[in-house]
N, C-alpha and C positions, 0 to 999 in steps of 0.2 A: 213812751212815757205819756201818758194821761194829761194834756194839757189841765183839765177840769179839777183833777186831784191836785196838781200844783195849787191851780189857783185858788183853790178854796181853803187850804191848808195858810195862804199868804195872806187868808182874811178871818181865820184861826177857826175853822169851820172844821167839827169831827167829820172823819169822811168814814163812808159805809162804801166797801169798795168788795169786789170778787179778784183773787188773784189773778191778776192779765199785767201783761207785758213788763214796762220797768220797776213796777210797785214793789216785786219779789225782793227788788235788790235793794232797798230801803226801808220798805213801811214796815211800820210795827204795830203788829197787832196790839191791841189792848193799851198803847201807849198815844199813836196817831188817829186810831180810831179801830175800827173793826171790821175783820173782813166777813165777808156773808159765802155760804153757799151758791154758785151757780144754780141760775135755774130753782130757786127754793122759796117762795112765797113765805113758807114757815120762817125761814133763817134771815129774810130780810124784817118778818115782821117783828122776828124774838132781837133782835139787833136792837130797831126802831126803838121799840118797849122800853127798850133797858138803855136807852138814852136819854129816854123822858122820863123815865123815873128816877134818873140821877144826874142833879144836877152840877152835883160837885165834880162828877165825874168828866163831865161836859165841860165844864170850863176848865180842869187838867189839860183833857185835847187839849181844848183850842189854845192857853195860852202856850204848851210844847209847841203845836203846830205855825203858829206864831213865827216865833223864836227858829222853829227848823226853818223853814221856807226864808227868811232873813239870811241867815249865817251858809245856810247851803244852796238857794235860789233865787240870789242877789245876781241879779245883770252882768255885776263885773265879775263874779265868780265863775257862772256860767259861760262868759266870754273868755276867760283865761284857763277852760277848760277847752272850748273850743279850739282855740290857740293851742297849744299842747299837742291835740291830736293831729 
């Protein structure tokens, strides 16, 4: 799991991310932000673009990402999932 994606989701930050590791099992495209292309100059820059031309869009993310990172990557949440396993 992507320390960097957490935390930037916890400070309501759209993430532009490539599918790797735990993201698969959570993020949502078009909702948490947007995934890019590996490897694709083009698809990170058509991403970027269409972030900065939408601002409404932009603050959607952040405040879901907000909100997710709270209710699902809260300390004690996380801790009583560790506990569990």
């Amino acid at each position: 799991m992507p320390n960097a994606v957490l935390e930037a989701m916890a400070v309501g930050l759209p993430i532009i991310t490539t599918r790797v590791g735990g993201l698969n099992d959570f993020f949502e495209d078009q909702k948490m932000g947007l995934f890019i292309e590996t490897k694709s100059v083009e698809s990170i820059v058509y991403k970027l673009e269409h972030l900065l031309k939408n601002k409404n869009i932009v603050n959607e993310i952040s405040e879901y990402n907000r909100n997710f990172a709270e209710i699902n990557f809260n300390s004690t949440k996380v801790t009583n999932n560790f506990l569990k396993i």
